[in-house]
N, C-alpha and C positions, 0 to 999 in steps of 0.2 A: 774351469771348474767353478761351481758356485760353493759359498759358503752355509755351513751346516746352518739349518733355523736351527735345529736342536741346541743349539751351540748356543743360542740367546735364549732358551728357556730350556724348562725341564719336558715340555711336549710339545713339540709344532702343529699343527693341524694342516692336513693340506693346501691351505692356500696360506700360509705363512709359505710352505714349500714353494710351493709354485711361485711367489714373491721371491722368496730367496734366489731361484733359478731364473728368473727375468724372464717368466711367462712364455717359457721356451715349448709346453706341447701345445699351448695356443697361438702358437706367433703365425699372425697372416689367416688365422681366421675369422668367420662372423660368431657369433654365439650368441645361444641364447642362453640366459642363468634360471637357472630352480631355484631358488632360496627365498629366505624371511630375513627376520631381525639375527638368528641365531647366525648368520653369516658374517663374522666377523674375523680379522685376525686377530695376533694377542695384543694389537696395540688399538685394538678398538675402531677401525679402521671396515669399512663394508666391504664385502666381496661386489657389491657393483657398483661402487667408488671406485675399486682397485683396476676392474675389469674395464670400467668404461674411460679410466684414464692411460691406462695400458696405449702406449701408440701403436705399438704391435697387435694388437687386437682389436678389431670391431664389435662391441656388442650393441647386440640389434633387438632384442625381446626381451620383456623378462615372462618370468614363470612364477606364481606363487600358489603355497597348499593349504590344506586346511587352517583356517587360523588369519587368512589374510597374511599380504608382504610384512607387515608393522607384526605379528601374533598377536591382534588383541580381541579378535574377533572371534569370537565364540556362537556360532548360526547355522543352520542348517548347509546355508547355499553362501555363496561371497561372485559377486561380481567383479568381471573385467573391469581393470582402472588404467591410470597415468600415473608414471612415477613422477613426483613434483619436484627431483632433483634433476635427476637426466631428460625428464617431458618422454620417458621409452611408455612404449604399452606395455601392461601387467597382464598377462593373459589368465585368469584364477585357474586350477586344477583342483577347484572343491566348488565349480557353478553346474550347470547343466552337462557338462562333459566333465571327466578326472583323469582323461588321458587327453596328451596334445594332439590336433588336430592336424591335416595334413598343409591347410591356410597356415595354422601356427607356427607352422616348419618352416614354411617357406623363407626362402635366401639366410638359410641357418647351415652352417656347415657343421658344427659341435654345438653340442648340448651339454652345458655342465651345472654336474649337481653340488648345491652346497649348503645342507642343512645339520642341525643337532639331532640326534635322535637320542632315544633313551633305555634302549635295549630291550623291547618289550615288542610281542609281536603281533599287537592290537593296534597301538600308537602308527598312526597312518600316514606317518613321513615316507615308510620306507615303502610304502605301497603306493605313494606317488611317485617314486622312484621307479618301483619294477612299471608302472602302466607308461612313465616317460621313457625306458628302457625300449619297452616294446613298437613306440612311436617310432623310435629314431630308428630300430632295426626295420618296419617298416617302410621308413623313405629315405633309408639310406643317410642317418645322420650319425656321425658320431658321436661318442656319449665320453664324457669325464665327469669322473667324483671326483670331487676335493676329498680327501676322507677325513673326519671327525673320532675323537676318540669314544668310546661307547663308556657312559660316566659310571654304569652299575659293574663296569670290569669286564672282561672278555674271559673267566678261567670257571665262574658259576652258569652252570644249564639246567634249566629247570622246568618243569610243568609238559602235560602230555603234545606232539605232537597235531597240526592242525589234520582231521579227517580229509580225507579226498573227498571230494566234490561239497565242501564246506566253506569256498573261495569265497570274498567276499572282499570289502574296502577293509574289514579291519582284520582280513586274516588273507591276505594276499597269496602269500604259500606257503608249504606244509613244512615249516619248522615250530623248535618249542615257544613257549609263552615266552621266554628269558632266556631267549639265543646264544649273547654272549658275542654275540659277530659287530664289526663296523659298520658302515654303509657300506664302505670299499670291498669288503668281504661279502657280505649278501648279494652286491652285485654283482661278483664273480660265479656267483651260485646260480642267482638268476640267470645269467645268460647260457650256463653251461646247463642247466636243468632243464628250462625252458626251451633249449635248442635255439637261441635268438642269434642271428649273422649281423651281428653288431663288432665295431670297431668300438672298443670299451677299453680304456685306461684309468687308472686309478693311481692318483697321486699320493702317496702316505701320509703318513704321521711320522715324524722322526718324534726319536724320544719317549714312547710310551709303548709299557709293556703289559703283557694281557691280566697279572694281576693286579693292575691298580683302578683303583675307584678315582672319581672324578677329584676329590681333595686334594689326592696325592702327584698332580699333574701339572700345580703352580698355573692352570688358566683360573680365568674369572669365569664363575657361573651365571650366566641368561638365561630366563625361563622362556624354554622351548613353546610353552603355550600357555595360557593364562591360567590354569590351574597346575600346572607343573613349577613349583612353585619356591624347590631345592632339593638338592641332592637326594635328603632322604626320603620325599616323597616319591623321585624317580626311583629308589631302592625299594619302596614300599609297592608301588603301581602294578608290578608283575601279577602281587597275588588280592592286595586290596580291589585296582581296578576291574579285576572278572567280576566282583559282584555288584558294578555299576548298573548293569542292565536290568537288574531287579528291583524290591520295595526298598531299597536302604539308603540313606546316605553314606557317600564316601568323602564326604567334608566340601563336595562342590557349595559356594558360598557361603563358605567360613575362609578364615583367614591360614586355614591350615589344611589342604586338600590332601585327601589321599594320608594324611596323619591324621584325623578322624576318622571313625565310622559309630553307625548308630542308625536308631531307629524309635520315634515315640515310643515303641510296645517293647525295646528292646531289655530285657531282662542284664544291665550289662555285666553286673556283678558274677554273674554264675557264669558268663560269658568269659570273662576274664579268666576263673577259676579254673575252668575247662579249657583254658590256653598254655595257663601254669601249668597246667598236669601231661600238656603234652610236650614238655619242656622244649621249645621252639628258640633256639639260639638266637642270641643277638638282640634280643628286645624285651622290653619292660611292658605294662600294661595297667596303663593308668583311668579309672572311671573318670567322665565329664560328662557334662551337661551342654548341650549348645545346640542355636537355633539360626540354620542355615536361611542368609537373606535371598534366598534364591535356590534354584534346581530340587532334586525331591527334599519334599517336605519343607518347603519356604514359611519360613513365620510359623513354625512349628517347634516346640519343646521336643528334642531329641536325648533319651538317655542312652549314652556311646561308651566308646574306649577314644583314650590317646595312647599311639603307636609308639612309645620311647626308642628309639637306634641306639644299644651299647657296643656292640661290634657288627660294620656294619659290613666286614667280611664275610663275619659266618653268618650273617641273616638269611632266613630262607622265605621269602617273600610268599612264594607260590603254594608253598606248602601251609602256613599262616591263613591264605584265603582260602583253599580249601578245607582247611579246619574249621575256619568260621561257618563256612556253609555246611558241613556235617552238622555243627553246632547247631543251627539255625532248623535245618529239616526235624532232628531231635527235638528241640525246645518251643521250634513256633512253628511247626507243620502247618497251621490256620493262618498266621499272620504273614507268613514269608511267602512269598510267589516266586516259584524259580522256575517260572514257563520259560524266561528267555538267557536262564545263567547259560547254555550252552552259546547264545551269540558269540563272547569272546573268548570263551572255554575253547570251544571248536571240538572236542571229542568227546561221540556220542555213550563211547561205551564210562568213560569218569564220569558224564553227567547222570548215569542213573547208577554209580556206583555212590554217587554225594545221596541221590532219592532214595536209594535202600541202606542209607547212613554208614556205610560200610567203615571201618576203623580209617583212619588216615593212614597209616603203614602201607595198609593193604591196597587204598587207591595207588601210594605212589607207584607200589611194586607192580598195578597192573598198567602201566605205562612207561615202566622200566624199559620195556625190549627196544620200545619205539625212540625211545629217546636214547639209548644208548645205540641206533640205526642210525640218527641224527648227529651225535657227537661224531660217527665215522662218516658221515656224508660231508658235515663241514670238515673236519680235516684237509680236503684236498682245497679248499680255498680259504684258508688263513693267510694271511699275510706277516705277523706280528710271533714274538718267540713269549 
């Protein structure tokens, strides 16, 4: 028997697990790793330090996703590199291909994933996940998750379900905006939904229960990507990030992503007023001023809000951003452009229910069904009480 990680912190992550057990589901194989910088255990320690000093184990590739192996890469495309510690090839899964290739398989027996995600179903971790899911069930590789704790909590689900045929890098498959699932859970979903003849395990979490936020879990926080940038910005991303794809800033290049928003023309005052009145749990809402050195509206005077987090239980993220964009259709029909707010919305029929400004209530309640379809579909693949 091995000894519990749980036992040495208040959460393990799965490759703390996997270290505790002496790397017992990979012993005697080759591997290749998925992961970035967020691959760490709790003693700071790399999943491909651990893997590649393992005697038991061969790794032979690595894999990295949007954001580059280090996350500091923020660009359209990221090229094949060299790890300059192990000298392994990096094979990117955000260049000209996002899924591994059948060369990239080659003399891999397992593939294991091991990255941070942050509960949001835009964030394109986990969609590097399902298209390396699909590789390996293609050429016969097997697949392991380390699995990672989901830091916005696994017990809140939110926002509408992604449309059929509305697949995409940042809406891979039709669940909500603020899932609420792991890695290790989405992949039990992908395979089984997807129909994929994959040999797939999933190494837990000891230690962490589906109401806790990332604070309450005694790891240290790493920023998944360079504007993901702490907890509460991942608490805020579900409903701030949908309206990235339109005229606004959402604090990219400021010091505070994702806890800003704003716009030169933005009226912020009445904006605020009309957030008060929709009394939205869990946050404050403070006017600023600031002038992002970079992404929209660089070197530009923006008058915004600051997001305050008082409870960041009852926050309701997704409900918050589509407020603001009711807001916005009402107040700056001429300034706001929401041709493309459905990219990471994903449902056709809430994006013209935000165009005919419809009360906030009333959107949620018309996406009720479907996400309460959603809460009983994950059911059958939770892991976690």
């Amino acid at each position: 028997m091995y000894a519990s990680a749980a036992a040495l912190a208040s959460a393990a992550n799965g490759i703390d697990v996997l270290v505790a057990r002496g790397f017992d589901t990979l012993d005697g194989q080759r591997v290749g790793l998925i992961t970035n910088h967020t691959g760490l255990d709790r003693e700071g320690r790399s999943t491909i330090s651990l893997l590649a000093e393992a005697e038991m184990v061969t790794l032979v590739r690595l894999f990295s996703p949007e954001h580059g192996i280090e996350g500091k890469l923020d660009i359209p495309e990221i090229a094949d590199a060299r790890d300059g510690e192990t000298g392994l090839d990096i094979v990117s899964l955000y260049g000209d291909s996002r899924k591994p290739s059948p060369a990239s398989l080659h003399g891999i027996d397992t593939l294991v994933f091991d990255i941070q995600d942050i509960g949001t179903r835009f964030y394109t971790y986990i969609s590097t996940m399902g298209l390396a899911m699909q590789a390996a069930a293609q050429n016969g590789v097997r697949f392991v998750v380390l699995d990672r704790v989901n830091p916005i909590g696994g017990i809140a689900v939110a926002g509408p379900v992604l449309d059929e045929g509305l697949e995409s890098f940042v809406g891979y498959h039709p669940i909500a905006v603020r899932h609420g699932m792991t890695v290790g859970e989405l992949a039990r979903m992908f395979k089984s939904e997807l129909q994929l003849e994959l040999d797939l395990e999933v190494v837990p979490i000891e230690g962490w229960s589906r109401e806790q936020l990332f604070g309450s879990t005694g790891l240290s926080w790493v920023n998944p990507s360079p504007n993901m940038r702490s907890v509460d910005a991942a608490l805020l991303y579900p409903g701030i990030g949908l309206l990235e794809t339109t005229n606004v800033s959402v604090g990219r290049g400021t010091a505070r992503p994702f806890e800003f928003f704003g716009a030169p023309w933005l009226e912020a005052d009445a904006l605020i007023a009309y957030l008060e009145s929709e009394a939205l749990p869990g946050l404050r809402f403070h006017p600023v001023v600031f002038e992002p050195d970079s992404s929209v509206y660089a070197g530009e005077r923006c008058n915004g809000i600051r997001f305050e987090i008082t409870d960041p239980a009852s926050v309701r993220p997704v409900a918050t951003g589509l407020a603001i964009a009711r807001w916005l259709k009402l107040h700056h029909p001429t300034d706001w452009d929401m041709a493309r707010f459905n990219r990471l919305l994903g449902d056709k029929n809430v994006f013209e229910a935000v165009r005919e400004t419809q009360a906030l209530e009333r959107m949620i309640e018309s996406y009720s069904e479907e996400l309460d379809a959603f809460v009983r579909r994950r059911s059958d693949f939770l892991i976690y009480d």
